[in-house]
Backbone bond lengths (Angstrom), bond angles and torsions (degrees), N, CA, C in turn:
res aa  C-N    CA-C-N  psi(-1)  N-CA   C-N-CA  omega(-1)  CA-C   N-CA-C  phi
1 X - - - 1.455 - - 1.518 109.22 -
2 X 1.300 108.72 139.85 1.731 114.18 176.99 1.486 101.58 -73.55
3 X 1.655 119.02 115.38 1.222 121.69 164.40 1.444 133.39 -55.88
4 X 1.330 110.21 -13.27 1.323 109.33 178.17 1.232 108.16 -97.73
5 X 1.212 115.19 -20.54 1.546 96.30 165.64 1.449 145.33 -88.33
6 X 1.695 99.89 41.59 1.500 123.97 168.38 1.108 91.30 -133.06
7 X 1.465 150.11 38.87 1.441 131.86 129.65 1.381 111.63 -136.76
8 X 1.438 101.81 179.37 1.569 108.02 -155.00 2.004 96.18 -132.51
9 X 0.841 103.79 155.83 1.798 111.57 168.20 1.582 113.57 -60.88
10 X 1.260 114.72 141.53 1.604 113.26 174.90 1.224 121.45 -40.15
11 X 1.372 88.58 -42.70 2.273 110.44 -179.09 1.321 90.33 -55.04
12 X 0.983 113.99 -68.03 1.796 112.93 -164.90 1.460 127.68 -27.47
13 X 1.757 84.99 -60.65 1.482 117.02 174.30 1.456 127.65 -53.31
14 X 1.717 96.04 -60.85 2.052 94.69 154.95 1.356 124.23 -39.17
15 X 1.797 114.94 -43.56 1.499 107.11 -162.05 1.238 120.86 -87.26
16 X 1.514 100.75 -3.97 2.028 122.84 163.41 1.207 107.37 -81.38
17 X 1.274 119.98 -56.31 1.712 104.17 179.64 1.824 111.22 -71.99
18 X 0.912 121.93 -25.43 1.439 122.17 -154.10 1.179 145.51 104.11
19 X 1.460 89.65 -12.14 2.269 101.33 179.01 1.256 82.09 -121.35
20 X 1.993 85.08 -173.13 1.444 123.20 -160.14 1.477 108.94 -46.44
21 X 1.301 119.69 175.65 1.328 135.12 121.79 1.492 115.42 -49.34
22 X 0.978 120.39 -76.72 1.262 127.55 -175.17 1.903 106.90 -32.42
23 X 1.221 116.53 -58.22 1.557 125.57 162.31 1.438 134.50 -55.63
24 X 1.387 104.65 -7.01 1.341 114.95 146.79 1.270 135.22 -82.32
25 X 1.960 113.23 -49.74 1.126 114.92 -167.28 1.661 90.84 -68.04
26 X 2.012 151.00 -1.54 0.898 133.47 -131.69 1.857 75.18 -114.27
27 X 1.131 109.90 -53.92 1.546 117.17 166.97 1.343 108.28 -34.22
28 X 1.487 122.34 -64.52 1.573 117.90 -172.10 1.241 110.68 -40.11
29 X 1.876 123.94 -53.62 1.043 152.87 -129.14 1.636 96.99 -87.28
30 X 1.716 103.14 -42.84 1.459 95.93 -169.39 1.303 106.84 -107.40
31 X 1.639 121.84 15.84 1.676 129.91 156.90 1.557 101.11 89.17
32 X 1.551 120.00 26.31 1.129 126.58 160.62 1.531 120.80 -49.59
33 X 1.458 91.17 -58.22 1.497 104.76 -167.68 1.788 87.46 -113.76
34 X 1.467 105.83 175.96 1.802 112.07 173.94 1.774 95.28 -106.30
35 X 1.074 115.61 169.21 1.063 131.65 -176.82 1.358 116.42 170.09
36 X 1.582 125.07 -174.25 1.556 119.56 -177.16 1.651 97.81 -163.80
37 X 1.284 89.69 157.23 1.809 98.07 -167.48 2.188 87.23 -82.16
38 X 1.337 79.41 156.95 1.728 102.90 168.48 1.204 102.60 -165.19
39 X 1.429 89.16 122.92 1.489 90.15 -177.49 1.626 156.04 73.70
40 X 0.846 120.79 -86.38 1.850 134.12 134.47 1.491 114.12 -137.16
41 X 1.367 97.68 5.66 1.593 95.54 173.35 1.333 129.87 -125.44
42 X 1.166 123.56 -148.27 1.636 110.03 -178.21 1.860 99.42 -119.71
43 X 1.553 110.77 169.49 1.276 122.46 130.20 1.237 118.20 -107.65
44 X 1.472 105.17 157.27 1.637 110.33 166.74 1.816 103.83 -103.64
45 X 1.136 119.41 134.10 1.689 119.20 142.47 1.407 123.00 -37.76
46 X 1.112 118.68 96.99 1.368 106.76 150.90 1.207 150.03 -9.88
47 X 1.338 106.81 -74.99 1.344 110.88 176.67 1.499 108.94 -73.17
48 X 1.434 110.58 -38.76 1.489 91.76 178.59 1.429 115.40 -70.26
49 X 1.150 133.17 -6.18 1.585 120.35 175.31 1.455 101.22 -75.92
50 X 1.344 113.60 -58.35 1.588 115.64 174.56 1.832 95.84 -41.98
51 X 0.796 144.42 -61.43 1.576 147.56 -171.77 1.653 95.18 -29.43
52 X 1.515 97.72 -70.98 1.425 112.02 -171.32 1.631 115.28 -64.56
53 X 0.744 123.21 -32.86 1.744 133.86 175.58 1.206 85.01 -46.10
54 X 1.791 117.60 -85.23 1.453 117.91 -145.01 1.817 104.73 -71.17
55 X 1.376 111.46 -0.52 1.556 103.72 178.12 1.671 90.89 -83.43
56 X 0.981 92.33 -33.29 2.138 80.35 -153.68 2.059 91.12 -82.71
57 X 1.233 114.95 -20.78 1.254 94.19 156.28 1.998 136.02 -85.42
58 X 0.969 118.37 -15.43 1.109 139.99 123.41 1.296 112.71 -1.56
59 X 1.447 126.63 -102.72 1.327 155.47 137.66 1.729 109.93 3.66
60 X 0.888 99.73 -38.45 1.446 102.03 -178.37 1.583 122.35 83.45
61 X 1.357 101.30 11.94 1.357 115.04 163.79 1.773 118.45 -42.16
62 X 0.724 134.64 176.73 1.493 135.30 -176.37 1.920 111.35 -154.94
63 X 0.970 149.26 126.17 1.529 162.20 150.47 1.647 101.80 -35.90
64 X 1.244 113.96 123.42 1.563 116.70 158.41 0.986 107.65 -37.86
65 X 1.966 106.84 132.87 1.371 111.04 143.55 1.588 141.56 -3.84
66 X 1.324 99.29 -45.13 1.417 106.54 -166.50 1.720 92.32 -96.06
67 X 1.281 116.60 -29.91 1.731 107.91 -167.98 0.946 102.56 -29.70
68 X 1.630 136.15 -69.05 1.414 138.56 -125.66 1.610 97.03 -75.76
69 X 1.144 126.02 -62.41 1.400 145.03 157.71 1.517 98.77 -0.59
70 X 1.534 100.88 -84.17 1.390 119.55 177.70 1.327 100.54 -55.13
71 X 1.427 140.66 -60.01 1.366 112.41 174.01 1.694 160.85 -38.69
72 X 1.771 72.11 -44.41 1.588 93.57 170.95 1.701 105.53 -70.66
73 X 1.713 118.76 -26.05 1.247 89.89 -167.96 1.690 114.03 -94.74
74 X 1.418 106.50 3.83 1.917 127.24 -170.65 1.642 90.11 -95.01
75 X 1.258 131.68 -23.93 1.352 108.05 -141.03 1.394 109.12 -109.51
76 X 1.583 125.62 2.28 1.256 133.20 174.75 1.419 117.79 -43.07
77 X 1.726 110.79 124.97 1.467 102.41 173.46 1.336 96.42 -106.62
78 X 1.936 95.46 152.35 1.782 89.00 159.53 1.384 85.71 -135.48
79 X 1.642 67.91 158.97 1.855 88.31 -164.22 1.401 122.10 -44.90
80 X 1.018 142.96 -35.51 1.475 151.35 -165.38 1.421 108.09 -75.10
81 X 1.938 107.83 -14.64 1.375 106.26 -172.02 1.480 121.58 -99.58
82 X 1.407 116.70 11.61 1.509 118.55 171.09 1.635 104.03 -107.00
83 X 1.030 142.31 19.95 1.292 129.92 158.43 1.218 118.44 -74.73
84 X 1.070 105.23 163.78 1.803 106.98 -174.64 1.702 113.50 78.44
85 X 1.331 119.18 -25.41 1.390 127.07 -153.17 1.604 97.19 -78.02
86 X 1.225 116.75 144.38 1.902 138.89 147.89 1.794 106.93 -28.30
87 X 1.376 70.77 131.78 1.921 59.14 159.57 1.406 107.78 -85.39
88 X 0.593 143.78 -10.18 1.951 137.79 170.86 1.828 94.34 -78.67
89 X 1.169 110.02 -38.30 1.877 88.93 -176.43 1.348 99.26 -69.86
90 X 1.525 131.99 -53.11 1.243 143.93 -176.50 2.113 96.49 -41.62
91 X 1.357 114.30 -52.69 1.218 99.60 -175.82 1.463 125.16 -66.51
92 X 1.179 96.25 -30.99 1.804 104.68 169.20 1.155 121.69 -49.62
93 X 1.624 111.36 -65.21 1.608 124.14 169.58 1.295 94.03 -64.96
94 X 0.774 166.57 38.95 1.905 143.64 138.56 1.872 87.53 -103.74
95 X 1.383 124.18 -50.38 1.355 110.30 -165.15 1.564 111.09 -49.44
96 X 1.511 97.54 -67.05 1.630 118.04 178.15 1.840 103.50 -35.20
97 X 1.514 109.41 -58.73 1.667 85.36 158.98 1.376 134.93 -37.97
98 X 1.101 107.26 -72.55 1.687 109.83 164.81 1.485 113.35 -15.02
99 X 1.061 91.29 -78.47 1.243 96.11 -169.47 1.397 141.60 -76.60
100 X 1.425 101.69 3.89 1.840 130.42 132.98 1.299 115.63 -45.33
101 X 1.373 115.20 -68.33 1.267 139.09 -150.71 1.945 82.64 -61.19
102 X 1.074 117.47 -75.15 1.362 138.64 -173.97 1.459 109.44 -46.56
103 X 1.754 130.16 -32.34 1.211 107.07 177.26 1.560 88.58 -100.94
104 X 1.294 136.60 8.63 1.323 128.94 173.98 1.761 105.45 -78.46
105 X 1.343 114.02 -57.78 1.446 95.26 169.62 1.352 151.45 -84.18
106 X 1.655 94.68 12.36 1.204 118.93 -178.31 1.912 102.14 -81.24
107 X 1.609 107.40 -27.21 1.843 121.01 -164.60 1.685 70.86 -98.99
108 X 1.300 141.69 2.71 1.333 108.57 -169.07 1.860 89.73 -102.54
109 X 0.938 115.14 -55.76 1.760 136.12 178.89 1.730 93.58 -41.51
110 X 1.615 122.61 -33.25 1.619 108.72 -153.87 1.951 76.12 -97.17
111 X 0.501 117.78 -42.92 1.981 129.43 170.59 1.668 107.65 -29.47
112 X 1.229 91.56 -57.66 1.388 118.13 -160.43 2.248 112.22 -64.00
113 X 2.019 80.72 -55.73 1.329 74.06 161.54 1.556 140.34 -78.08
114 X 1.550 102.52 -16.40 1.368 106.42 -166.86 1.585 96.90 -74.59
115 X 1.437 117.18 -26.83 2.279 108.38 -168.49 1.997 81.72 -64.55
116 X 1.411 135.73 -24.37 1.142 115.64 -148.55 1.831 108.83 -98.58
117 X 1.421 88.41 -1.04 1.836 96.74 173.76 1.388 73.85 -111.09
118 X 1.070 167.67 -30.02 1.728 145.46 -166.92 1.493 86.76 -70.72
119 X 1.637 122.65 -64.72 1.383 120.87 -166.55 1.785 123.76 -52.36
120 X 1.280 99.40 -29.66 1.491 114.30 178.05 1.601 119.30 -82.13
121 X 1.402 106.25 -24.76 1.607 113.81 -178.95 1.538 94.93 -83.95
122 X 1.826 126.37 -53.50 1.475 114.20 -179.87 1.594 123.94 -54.02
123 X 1.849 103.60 -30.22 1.236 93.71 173.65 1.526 131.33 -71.56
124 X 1.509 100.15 -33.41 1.776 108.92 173.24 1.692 103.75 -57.00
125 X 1.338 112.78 -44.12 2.036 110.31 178.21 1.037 100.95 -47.60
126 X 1.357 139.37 -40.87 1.594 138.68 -120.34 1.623 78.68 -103.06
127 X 1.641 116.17 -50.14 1.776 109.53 -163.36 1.478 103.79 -94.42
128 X 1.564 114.32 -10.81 1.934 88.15 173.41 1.776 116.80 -119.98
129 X 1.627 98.47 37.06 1.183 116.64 162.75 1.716 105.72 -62.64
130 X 1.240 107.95 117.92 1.879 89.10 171.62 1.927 104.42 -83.40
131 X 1.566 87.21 160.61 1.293 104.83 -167.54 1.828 103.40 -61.05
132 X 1.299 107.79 -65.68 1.316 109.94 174.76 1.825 130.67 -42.97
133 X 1.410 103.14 -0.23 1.471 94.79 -167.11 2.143 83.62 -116.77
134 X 1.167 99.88 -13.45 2.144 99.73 171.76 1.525 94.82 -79.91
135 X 1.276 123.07 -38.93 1.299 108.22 -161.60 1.814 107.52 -92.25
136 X 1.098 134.38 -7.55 1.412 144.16 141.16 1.826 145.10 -14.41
């Protein structure tokens, strides 16, 4: 079996979980996750990051504020770019979709209600404008 194709780049790995680089290689470092040096840098395991994902979601851990943001804008696949891939990388990137998809319509629903108190507050301005202070 090709060994590298059960791990992924640190970059990778941050932009699946949601944090740094830097917060990965700190995981590698303290045997959180598995991984292996290349080079001056790291790999991560696959499956064990997927391992760790679904523990720390589990846990009830939660992604910075800003992850999703940063996710949605790191996490684009195009098609040509899952070939070759593990099925454990393939499972990762399908979760991390998910779970785009899921904090995407979750920011879409909190979106959704807020235009409908914007729409309801302009309409109350609109009717307890007094007449005498438009025509002024």
């Amino acid at each position: 079996m090709d060994e590298t194709g059960e791990f992924v780049s640190t970059e990778s790995a941050a932009q699946l979980l949601g944090v740094s680089a830097q917060r990965v290689r700190t995981l590698l470092r303290d045997g959180t996750v598995a991984g292996r040096r290349q080079g001056r840098g790291w790999l991560v395991q696959a499956e064990d990051l997927e391992r760790y994902r679904r523990d720390r979601e589990a846990s009830g851990r939660r992604r910075s504020d800003r992850a999703p943001a940063r996710a949605a804008e790191q996490s684009r696949v195009e098609v040509g770019s899952v070939e070759g891939l593990s099925p454990a990388q393939l499972r990762v990137q399908l979760q991390e979709l998910q779970t785009r998809v899921e904090e995407l319509s979750r920011r879409n629903a909190e979106l959704e209600e807020q235009l409908r108190r914007v729409r309801l507050l302009a309409e109350l301005l609109r009717t307890e404008t007094p007449v005498s202070a438009t025509q002024g």
